[in-house]
N, C-alpha and C positions, 0 to 999 in steps of 0.2 A: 443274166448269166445263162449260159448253155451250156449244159453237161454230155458228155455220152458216157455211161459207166458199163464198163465191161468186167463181169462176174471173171478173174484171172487162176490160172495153175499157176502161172509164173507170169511175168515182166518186166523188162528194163528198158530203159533208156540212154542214148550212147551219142555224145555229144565230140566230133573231132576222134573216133576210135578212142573216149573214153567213156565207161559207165558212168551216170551221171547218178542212175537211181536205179534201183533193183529190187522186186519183191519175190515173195513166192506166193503162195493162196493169199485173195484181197481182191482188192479193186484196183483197175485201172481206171482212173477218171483223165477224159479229156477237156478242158475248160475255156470255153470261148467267152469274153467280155463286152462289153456294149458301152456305149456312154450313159446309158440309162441306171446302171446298177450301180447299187449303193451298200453299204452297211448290212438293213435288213437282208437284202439280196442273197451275199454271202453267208451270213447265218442262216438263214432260210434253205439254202443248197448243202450248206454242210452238216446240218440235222438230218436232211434226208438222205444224204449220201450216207452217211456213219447207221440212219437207222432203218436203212432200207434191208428189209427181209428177202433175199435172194441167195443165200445158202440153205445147202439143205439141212433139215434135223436128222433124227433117227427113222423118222418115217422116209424118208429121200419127198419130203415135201417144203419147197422153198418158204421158210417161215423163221431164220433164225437171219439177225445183222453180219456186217464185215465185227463189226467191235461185238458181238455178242460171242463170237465166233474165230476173236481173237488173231483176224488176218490184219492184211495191210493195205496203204494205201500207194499206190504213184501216181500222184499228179503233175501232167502235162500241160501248159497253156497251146490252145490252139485255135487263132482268128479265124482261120478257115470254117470255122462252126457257125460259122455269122454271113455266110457264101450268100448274095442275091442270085436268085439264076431265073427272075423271072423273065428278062429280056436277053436276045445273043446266046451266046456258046461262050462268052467268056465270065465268070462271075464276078460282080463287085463285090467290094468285102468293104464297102461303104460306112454301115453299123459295126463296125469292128473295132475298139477302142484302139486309139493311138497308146504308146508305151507309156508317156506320162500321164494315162489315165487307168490303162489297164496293170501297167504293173504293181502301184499301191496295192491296188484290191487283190491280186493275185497274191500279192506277200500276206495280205491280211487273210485269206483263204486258206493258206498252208497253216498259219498260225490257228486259224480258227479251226480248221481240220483237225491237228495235233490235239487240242485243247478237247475237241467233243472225241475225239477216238480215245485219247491217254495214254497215246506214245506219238512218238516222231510219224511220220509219212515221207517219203520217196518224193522226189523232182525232176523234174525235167530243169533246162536251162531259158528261163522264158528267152524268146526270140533268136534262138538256136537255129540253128539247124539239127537237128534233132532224128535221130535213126528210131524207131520203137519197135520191139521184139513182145512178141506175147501170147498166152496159150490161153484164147478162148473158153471159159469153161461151162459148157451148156450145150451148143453158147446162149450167153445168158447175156444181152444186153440193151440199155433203159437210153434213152432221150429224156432229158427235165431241162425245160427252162424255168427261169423263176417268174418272166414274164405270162405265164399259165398257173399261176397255184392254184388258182380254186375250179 
């Protein structure tokens, strides 16, 4: 799995001129899947999402979580994050799971998300067409694959 998390003031997402998902202070994750990821995968990404230190404390030194800190989460699926561009100008999105492969894991992500944060989290509409509005806040924002942990 491939994340980008963007430290947010606000974001939403707006699926057909409707809100799908909407936060204010939190994370914006966008979540590209692979045929490779599994179980651990998921847990592995959603620990670090939920306990990544990238708000500030009282010193304005980023050292406090999204859940320490009591924001929120909207999660996006997005194959695009799986782009080859080493050949051409057009990109293959070849390692991109297909829906019957990436959407389980993406449902299991949101649940496991909920579950390590200890409330709900925000959605997008996987395989939407999907609008995203949001207020960079830093800007503060991470790249994690799980295919890199160590």
């Amino acid at each position: 799995m491939r994340a980008v998390i963007q430290r947010v003031s606000t974001a939403s997402v707006t699926v057909d001129n409707i809100v799908t998902g909407a936060i204010q202070k939190g994370l914006l994750v966008l979540v590209g899947i692979e045929d490779a990821d599994n179980q651990e995968d998921l847990q592995w990404l959603s620990s670090k999402i939920v306990n990544l230190r990238i708000f500030n404390d009282e010193n304005e030194v980023m050292n406090v979580s999204v859940k320490d800190d009591g924001g929120d989460i909207l999660l996006i699926s997005q194959f695009t994050l799986h782009a080859a561009t080493k050949k051409g100008n057009r990109p293959s999105y070849i390692k991109a799971s297909k829906p019957d492969i990436a959407i389980p894991l993406y449902e299991q992500l949101i649940v496991q998300l909920q579950q390590d944060l200890g409330k709900p989290i925000s959605t997008g509409i996987f395989g939407a067409d999907m609008k995203v509005s949001l207020l960079n806040d830093g800007p503060v924002t991470i790249v994690i694959d799980t295919k890199n942990k160590e």
